[in-house]
MARBA-3410 file (N, C-alpha, C, O; in Angstrom, 1 decimal):
212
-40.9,56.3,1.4,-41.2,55.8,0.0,-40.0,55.0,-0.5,-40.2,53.9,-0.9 ~ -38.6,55.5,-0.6,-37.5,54.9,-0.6,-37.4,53.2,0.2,-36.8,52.1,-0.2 ~ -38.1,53.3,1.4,-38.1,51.5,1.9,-38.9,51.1,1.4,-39.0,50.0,1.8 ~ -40.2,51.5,0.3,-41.1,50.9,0.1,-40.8,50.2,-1.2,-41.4,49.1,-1.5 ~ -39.7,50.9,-2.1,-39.3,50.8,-3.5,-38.1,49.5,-3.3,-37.9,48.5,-4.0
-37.4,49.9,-1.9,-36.5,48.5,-1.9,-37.0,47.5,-1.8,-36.3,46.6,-2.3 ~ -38.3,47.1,-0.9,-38.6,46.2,-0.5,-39.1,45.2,-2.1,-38.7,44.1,-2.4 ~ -40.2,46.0,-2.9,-40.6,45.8,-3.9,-39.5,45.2,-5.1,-39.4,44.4,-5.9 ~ -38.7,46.1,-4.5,-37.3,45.5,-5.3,-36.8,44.1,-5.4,-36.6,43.3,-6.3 ~ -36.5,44.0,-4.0,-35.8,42.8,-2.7,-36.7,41.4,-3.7,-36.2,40.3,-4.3
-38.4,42.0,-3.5,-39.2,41.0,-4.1,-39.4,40.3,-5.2,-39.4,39.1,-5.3 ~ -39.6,41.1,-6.2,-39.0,40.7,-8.0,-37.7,40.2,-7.8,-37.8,39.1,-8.4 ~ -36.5,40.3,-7.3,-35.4,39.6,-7.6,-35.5,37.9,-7.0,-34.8,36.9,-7.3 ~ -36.5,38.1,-6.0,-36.4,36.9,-5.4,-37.3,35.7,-6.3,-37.1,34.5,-6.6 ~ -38.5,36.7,-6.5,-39.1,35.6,-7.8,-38.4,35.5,-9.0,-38.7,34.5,-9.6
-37.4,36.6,-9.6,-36.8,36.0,-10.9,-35.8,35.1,-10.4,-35.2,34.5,-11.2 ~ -35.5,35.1,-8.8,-34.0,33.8,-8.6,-34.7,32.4,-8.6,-34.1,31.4,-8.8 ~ -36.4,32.7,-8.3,-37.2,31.4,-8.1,-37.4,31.1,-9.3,-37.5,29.9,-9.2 ~ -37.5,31.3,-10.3,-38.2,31.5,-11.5,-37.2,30.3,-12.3,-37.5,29.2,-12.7 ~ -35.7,31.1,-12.3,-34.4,31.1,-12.9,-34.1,29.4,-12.5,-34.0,28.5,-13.3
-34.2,29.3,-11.0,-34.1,28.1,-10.3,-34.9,27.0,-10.8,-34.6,25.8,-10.8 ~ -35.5,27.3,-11.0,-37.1,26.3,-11.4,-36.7,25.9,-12.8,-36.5,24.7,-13.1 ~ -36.6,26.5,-13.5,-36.1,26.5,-15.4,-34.6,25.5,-15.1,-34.6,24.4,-15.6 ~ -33.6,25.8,-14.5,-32.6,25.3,-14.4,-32.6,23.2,-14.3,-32.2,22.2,-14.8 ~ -33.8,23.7,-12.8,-34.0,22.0,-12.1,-34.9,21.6,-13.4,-34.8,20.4,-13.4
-35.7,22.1,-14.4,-36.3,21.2,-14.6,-35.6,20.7,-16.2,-35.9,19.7,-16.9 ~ -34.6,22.0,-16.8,-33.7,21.3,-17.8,-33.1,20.0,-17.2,-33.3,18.9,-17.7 ~ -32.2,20.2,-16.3,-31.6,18.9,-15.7,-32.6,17.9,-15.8,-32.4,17.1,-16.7 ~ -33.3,17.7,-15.3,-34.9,16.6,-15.6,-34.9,16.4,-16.6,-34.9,15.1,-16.8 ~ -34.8,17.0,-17.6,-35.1,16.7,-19.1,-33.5,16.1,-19.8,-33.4,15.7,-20.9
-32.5,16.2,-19.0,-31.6,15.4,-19.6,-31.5,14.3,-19.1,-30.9,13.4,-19.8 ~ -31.8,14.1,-18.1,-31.6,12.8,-17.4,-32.7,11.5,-18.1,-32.6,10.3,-18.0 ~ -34.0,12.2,-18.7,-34.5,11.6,-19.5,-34.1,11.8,-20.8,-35.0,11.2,-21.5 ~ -33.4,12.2,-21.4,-33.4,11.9,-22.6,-32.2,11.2,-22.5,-31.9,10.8,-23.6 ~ -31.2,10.8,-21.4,-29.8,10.3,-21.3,-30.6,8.9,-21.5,-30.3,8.2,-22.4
-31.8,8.4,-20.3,-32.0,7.2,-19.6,-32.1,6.4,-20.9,-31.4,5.4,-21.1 ~ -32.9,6.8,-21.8,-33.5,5.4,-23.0,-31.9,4.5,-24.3,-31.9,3.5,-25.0 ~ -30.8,5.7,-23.9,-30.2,5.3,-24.5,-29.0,4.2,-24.2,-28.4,3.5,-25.0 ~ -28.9,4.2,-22.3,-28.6,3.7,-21.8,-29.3,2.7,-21.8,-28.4,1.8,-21.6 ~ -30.7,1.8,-22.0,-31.9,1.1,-21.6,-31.0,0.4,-23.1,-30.2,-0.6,-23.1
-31.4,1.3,-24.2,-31.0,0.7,-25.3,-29.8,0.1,-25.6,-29.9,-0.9,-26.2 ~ -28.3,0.8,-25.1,-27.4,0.2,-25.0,-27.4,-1.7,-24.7,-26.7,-2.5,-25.3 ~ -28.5,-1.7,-23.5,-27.8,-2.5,-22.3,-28.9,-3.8,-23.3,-28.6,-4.9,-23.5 ~ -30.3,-3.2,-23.9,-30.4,-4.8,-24.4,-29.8,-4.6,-25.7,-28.8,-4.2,-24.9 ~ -29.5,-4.5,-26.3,-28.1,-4.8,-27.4,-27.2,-5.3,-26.9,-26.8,-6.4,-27.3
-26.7,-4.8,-25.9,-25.3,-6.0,-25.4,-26.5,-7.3,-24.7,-25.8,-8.2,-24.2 ~ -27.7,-7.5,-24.7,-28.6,-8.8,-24.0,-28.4,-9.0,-25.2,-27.3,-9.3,-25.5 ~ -29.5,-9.0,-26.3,-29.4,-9.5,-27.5,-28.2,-10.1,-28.2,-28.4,-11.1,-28.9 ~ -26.7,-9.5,-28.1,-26.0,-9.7,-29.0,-25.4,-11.2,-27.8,-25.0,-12.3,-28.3 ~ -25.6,-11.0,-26.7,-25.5,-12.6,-25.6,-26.6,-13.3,-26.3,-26.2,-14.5,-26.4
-27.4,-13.2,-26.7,-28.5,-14.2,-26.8,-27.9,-15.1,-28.0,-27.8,-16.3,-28.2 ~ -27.4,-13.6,-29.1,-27.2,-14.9,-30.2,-26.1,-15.3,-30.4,-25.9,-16.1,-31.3 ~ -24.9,-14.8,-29.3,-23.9,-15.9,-29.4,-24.1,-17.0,-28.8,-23.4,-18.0,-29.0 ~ -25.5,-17.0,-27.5,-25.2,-18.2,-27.2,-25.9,-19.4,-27.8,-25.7,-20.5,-27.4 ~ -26.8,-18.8,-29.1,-27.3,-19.5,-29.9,-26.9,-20.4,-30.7,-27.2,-21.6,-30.8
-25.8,-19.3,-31.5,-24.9,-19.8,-32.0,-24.0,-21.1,-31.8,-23.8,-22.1,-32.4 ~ -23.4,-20.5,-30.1,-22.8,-21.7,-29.3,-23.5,-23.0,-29.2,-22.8,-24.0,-29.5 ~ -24.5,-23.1,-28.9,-25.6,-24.3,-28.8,-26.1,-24.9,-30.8,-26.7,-25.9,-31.1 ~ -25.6,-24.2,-31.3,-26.2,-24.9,-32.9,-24.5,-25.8,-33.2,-24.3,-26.9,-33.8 ~ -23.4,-24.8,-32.5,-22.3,-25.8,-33.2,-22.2,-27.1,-32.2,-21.6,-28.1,-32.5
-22.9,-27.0,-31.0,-22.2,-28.4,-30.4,-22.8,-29.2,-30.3,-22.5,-30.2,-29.8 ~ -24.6,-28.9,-31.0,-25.4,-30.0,-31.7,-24.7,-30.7,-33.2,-24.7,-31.8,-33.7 ~ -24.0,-29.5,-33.8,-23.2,-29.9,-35.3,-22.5,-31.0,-35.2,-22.5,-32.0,-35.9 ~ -21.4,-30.7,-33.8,-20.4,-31.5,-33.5,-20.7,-33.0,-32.4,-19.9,-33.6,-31.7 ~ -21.7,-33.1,-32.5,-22.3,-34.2,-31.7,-23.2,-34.9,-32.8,-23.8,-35.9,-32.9
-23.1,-34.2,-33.3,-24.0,-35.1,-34.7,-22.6,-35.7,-35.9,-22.6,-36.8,-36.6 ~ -21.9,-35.0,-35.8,-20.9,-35.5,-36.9,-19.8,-36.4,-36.1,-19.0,-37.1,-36.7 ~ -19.8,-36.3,-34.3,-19.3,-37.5,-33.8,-20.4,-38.6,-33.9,-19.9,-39.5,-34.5 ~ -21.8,-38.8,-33.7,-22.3,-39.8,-33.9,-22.2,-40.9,-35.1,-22.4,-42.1,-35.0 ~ -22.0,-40.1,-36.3,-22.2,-40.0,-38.0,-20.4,-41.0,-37.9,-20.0,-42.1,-38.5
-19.8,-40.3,-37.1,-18.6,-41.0,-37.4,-18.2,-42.2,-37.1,-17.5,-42.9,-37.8 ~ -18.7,-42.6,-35.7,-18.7,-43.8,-34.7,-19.8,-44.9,-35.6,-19.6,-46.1,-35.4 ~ -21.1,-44.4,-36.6,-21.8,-45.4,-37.4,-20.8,-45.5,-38.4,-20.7,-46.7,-38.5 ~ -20.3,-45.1,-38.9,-19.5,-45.1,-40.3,-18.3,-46.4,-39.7,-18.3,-47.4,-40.4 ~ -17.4,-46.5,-38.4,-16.7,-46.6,-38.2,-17.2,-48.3,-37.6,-16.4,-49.2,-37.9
-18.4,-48.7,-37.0,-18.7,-50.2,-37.1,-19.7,-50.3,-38.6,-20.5,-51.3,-38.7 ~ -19.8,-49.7,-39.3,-20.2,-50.0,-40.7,-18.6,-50.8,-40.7,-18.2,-51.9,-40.2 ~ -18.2,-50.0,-41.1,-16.2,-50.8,-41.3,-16.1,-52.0,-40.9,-15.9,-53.0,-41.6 ~ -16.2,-52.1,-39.8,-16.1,-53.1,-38.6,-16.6,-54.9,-39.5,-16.0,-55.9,-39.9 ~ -18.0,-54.3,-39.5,-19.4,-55.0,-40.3,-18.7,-55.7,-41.2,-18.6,-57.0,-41.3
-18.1,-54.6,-42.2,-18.5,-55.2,-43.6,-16.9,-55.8,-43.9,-16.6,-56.5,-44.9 ~ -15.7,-55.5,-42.7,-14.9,-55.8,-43.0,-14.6,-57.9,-42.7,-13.8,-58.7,-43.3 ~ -15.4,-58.0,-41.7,-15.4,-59.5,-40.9,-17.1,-59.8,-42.1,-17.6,-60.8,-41.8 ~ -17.7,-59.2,-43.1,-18.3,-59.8,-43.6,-20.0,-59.6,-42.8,-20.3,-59.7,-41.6 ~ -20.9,-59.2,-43.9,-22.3,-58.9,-43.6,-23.7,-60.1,-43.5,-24.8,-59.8,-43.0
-23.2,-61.8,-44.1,-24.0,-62.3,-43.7,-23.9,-63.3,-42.8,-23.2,-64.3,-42.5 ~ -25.1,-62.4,-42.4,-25.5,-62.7,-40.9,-26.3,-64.2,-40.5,-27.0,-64.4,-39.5 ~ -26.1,-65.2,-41.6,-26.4,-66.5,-41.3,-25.0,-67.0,-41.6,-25.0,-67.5,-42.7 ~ -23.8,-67.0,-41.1,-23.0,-67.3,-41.1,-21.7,-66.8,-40.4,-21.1,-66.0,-41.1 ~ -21.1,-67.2,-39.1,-20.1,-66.5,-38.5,-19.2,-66.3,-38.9,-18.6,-67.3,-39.3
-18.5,-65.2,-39.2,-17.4,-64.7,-39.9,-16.7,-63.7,-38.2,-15.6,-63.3,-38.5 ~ -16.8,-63.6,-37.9,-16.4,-62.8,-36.4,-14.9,-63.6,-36.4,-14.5,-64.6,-37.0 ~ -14.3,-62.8,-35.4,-12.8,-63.8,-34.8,-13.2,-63.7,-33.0,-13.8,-62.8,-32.3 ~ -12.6,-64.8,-32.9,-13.0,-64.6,-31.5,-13.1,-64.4,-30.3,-13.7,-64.9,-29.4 ~ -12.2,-63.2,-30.4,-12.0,-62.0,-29.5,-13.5,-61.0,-29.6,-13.9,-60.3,-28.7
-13.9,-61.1,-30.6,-15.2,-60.3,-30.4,-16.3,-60.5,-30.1,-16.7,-61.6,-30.5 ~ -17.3,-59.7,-29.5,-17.8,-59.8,-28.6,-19.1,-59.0,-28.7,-20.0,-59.1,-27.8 ~ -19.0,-58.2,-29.9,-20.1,-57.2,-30.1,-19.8,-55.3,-30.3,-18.9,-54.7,-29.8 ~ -20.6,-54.9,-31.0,-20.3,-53.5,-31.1,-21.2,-52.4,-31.0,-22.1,-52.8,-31.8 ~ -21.7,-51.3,-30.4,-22.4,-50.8,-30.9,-22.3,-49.0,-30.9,-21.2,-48.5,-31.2
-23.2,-48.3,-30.7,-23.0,-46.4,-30.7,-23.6,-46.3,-29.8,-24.8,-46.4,-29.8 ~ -22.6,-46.0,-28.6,-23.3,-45.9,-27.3,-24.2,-44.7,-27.6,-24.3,-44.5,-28.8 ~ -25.0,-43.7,-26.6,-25.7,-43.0,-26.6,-25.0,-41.4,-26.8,-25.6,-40.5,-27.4 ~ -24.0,-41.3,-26.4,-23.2,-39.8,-25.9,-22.5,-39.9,-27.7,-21.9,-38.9,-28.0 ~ -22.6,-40.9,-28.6,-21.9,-41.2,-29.9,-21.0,-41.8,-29.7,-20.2,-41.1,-30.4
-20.0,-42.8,-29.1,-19.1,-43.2,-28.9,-19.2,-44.9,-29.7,-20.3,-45.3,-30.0 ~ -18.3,-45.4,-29.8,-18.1,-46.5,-30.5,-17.6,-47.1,-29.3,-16.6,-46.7,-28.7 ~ -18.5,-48.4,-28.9,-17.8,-49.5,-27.9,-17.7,-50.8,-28.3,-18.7,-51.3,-28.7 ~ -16.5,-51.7,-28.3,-16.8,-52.6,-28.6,-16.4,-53.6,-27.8,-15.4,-53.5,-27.2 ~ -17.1,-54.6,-27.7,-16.6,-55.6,-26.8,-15.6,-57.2,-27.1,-15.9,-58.1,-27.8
-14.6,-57.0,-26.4,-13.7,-58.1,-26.7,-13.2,-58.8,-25.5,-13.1,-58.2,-24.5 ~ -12.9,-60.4,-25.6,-12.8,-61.4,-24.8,-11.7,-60.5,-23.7,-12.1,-60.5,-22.5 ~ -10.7,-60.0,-24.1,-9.6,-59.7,-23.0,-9.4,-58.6,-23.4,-9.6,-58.1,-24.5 ~ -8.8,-58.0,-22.4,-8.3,-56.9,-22.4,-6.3,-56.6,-23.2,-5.3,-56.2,-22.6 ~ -6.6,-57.0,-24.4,-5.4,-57.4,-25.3,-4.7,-55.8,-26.1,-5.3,-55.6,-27.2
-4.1,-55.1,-25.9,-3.3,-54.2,-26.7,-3.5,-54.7,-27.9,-4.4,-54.1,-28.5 ~ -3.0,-55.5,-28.5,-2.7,-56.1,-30.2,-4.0,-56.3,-30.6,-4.0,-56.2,-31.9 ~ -5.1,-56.6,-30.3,-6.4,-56.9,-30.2,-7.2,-55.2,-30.2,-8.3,-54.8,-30.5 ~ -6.5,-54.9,-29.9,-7.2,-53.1,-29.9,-7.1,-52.7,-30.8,-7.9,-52.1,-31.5 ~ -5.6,-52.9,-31.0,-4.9,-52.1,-32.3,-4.9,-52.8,-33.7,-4.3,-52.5,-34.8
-5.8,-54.0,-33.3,-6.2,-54.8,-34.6,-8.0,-53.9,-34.8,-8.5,-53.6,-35.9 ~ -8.6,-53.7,-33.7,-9.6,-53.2,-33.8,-9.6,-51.6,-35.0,-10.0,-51.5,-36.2 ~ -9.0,-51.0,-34.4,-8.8,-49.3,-34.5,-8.2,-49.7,-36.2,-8.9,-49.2,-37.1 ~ -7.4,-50.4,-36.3,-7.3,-50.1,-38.0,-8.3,-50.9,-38.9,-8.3,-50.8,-40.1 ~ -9.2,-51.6,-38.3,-10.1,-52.1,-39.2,-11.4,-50.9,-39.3,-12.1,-50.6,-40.2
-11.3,-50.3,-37.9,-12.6,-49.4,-37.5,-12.1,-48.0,-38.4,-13.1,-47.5,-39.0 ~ -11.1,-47.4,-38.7,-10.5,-46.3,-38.9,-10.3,-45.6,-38.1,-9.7,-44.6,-38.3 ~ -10.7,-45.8,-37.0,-10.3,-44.2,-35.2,-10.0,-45.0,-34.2,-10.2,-46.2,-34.0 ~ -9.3,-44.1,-33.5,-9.0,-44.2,-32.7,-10.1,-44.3,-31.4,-10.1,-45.1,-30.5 ~ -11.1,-43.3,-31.7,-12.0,-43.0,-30.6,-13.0,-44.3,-30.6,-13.9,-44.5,-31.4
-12.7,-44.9,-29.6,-13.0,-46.6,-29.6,-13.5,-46.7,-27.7,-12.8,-46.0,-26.9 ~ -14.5,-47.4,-27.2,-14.7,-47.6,-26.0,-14.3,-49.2,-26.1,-15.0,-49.9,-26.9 ~ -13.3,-49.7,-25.3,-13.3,-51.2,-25.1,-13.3,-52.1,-24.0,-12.5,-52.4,-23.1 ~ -14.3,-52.4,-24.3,-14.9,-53.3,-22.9,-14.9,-54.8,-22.5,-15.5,-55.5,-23.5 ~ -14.6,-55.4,-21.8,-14.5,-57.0,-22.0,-15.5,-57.6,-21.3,-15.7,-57.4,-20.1
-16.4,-58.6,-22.4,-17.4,-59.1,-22.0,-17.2,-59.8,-21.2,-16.0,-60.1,-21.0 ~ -18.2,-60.5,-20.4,-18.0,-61.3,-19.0,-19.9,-61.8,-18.9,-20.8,-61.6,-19.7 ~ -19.9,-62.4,-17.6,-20.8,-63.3,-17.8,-21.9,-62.3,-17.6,-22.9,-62.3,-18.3 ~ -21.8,-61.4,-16.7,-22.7,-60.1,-16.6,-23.4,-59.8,-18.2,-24.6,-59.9,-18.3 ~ -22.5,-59.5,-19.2,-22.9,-59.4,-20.3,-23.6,-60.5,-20.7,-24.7,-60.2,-20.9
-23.4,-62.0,-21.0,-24.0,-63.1,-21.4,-25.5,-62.8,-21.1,-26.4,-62.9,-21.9 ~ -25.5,-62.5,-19.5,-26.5,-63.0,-18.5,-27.3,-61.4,-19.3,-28.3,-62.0,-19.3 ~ -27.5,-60.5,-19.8,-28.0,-59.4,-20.1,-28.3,-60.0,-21.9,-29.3,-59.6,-22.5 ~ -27.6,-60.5,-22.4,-28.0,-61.4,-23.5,-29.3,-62.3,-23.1,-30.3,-61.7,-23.3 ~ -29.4,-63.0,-22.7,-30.2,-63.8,-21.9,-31.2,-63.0,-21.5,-32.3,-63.4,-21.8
-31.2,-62.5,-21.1,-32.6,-61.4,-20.6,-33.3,-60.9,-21.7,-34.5,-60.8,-21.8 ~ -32.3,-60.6,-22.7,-33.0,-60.2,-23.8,-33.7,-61.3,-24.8,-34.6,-60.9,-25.5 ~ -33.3,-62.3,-24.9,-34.2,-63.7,-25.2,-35.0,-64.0,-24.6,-35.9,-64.6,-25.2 ~ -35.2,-63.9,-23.4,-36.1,-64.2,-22.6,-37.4,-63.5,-22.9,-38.5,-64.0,-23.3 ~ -37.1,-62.3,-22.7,-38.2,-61.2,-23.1,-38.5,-61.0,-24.8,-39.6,-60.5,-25.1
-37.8,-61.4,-25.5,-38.2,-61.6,-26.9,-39.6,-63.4,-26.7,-40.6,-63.9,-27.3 ~ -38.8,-63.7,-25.9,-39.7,-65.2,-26.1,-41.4,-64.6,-25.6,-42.5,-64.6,-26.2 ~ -40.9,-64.1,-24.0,-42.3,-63.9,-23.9,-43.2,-62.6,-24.2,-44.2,-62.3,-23.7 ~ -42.5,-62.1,-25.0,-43.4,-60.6,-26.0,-44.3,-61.7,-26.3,-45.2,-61.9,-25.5 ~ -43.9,-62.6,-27.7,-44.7,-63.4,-28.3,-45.6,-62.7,-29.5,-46.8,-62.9,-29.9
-44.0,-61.4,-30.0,-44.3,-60.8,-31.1,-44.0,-61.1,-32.5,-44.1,-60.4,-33.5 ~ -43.7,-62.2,-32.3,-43.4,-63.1,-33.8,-43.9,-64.6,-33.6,-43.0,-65.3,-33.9 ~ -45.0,-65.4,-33.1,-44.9,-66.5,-32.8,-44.5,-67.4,-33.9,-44.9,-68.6,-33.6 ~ -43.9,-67.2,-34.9,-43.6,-68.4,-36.0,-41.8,-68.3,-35.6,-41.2,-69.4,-35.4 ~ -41.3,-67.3,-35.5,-40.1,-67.6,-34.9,-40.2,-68.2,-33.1,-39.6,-69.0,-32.4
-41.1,-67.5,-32.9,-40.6,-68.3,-31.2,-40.9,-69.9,-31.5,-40.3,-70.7,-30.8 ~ -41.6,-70.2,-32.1,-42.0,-71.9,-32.2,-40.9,-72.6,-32.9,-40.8,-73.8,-32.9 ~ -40.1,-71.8,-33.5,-38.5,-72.4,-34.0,-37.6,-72.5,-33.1,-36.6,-73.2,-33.3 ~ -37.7,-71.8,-32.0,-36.6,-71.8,-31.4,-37.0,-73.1,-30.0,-38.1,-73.0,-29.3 ~ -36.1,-74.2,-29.8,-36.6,-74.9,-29.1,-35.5,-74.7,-27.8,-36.1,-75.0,-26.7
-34.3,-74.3,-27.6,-34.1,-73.9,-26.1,-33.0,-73.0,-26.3,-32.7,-73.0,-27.5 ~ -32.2,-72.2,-25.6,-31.4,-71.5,-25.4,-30.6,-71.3,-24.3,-31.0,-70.4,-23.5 ~ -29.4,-71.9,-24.1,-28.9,-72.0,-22.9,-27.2,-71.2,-22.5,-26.3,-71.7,-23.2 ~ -26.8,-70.3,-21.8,-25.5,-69.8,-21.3,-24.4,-71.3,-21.0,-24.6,-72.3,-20.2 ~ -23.3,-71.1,-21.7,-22.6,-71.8,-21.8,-21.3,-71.0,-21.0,-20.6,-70.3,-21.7
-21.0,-70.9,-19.9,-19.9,-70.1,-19.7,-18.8,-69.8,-18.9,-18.5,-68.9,-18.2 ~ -18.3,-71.5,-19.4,-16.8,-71.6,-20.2,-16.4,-71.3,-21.5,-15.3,-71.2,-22.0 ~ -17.5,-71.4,-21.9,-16.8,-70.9,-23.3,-17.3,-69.5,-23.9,-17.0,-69.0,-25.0 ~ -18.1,-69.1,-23.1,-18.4,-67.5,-23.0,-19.6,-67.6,-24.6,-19.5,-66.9,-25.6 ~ -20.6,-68.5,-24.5,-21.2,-68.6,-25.4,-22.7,-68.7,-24.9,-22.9,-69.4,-23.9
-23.6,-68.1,-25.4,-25.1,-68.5,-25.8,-25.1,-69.6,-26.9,-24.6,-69.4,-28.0 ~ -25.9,-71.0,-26.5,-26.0,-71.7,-27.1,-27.7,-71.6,-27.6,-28.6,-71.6,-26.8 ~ -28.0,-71.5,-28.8,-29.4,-71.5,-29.3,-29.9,-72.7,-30.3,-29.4,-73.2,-31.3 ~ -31.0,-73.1,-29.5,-31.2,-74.9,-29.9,-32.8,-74.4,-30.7,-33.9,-74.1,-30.3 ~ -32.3,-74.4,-32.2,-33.1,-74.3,-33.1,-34.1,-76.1,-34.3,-33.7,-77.1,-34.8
-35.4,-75.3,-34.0,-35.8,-76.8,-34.9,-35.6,-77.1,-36.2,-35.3,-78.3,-36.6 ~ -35.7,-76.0,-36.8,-34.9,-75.8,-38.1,-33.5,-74.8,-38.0,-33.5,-73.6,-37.7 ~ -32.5,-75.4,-38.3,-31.3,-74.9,-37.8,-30.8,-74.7,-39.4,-29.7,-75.1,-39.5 ~ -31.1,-74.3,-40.2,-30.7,-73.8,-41.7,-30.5,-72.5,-41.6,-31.0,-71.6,-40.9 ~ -29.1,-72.6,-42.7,-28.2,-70.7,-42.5,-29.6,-69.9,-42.6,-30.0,-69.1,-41.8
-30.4,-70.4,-43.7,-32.1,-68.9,-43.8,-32.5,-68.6,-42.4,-32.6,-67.4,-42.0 ~ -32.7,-70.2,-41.3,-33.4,-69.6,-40.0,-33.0,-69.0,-39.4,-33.6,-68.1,-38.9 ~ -31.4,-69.3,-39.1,-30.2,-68.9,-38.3,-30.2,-67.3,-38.7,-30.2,-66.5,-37.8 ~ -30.1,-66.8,-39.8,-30.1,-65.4,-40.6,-31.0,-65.1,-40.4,-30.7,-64.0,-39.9 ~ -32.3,-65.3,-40.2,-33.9,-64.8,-39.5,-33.4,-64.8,-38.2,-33.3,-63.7,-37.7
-33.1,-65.6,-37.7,-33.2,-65.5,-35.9,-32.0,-63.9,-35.5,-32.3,-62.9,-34.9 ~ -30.8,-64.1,-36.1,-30.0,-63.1,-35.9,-30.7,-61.4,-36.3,-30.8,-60.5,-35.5 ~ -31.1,-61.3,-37.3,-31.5,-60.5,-38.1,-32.8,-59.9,-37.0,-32.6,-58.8,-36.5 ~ -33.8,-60.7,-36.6,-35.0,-60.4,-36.3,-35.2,-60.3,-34.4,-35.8,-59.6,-33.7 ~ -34.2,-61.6,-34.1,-34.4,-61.3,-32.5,-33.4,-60.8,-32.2,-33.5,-59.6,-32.1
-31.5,-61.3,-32.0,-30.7,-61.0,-31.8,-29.5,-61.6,-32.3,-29.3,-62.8,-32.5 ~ -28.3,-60.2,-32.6,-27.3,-60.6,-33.4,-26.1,-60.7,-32.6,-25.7,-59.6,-32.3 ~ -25.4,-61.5,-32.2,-24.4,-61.1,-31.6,-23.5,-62.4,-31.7,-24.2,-63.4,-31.6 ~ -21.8,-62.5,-31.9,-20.6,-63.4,-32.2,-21.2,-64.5,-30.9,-21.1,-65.7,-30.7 ~ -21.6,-63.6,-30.1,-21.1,-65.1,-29.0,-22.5,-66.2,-28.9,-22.5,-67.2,-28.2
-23.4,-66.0,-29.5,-24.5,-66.9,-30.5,-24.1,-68.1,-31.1,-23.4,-68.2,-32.2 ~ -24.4,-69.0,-30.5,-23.9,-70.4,-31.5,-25.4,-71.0,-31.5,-26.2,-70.8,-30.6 ~ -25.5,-71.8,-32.5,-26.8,-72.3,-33.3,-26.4,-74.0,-33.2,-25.3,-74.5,-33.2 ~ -27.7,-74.6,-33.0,-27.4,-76.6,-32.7,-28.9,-76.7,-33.2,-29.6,-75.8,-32.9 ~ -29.4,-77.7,-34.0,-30.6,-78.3,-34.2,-31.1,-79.2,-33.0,-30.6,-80.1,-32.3
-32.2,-78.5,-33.1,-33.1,-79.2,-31.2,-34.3,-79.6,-31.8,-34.9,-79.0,-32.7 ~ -34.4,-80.8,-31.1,-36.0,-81.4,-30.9,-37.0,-80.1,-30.3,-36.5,-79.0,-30.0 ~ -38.2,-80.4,-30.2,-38.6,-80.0,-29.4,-38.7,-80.3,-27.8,-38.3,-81.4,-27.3 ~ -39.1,-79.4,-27.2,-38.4,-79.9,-25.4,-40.1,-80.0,-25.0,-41.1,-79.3,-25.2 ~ -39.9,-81.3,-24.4,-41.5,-81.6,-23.9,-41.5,-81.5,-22.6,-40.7,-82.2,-21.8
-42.5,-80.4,-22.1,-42.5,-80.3,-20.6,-43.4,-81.5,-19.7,-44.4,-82.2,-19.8 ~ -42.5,-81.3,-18.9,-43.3,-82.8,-18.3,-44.4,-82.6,-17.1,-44.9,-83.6,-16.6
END
């Protein structure tokens, strides 16, 4: 009777060690979930708070790319109004060559040579320094030229193209010559205005040219 009581004994302790065991593994379980969500949470808060710095980052260097643009227009506004705004009448000096706001915002302008004193005549009429300067050449003429060309044969204004009687590259003297029928400052200020403006444009009254 005595081995029958130990055995029974032996047996209850081993199911309350199973019991005991079982309760232990499955608290552990229960912490490792209630640990996991706050870690989950942690980790997108630090995603989120990347997101909107880098938001942030991307709104100021559209700011600063817009107020370089803003500055480089302001800066051949100067340019413009300093050599004088009407454009039926050359007021340019003759180092210049043209200006405009390249794409990236930059201010380029173009001048006969590559002249130091000529630069630094530019920059204090422009107000900045941040100046691209490039020296036209016949490359450039010849890209003038293309662009008259292609204005002639759009044939989106025909009352100016029937004014214009020839147009020819001169260059020695680094000139577009434009052989107009009516050559009055009004036409000359329409032609600049409406097809193209640029210093190295010179204007002569032309017959008309009869093809033979």
């Amino acid at each position: 009777m005595s081995f029958l009581r130990i055995m029974v004994q032996l047996k209850k302790g081993l199911q309350y060690r199973t019991t005991i065991g079982q309760i232990c593994y499955s608290f552990i379980i229960l912490l490792l979930i209630a640990c996991s969500p706050s870690q989950n949470s942690n980790k997108l808060g630090k995603t989120d708070s990347s997101l909107r710095t880098d938001s942030i980052t991307g709104d100021k260097s559209l700011e600063a790319g817009s107020d370089h643009q803003l500055a480089a227009e302001r800066a051949l506004t100067e340019l413009l109004a300093h050599w004088g705004t009407n454009i039926g009448k050359m007021a340019y000096p003759d180092y210049y060559g043209g200006a405009y706001v390249s794409e990236n915002g930059q201010l380029t302008v173009y001048i006969k040579q590559d002249n130091e004193q000529i630069k630094q005549e530019v920059i204090g009429i422009a107000g900045t320094k941040d100046i691209a300067f490039k020296c036209f050449d016949y490359t450039y003429l010849t890209e003038l030229m293309g662009r008259l060309n292609d204005f002639v044969r759009s044939k989106k204004d025909p009352k100016l193209i029937e004014n214009i009687s020839t147009f020819s590259l001169l260059e020695k003297e680094n000139k577009i010559e434009v052989g107009l029928l009516d050559c009055s400052p009004e036409k000359i200020g329409e032609f600049r205005k409406s097809v193209l403006d640029s210093p190295v444009l010179s204007f002569k009254e032309s017959g008309k040219v009869q093809l033979e």
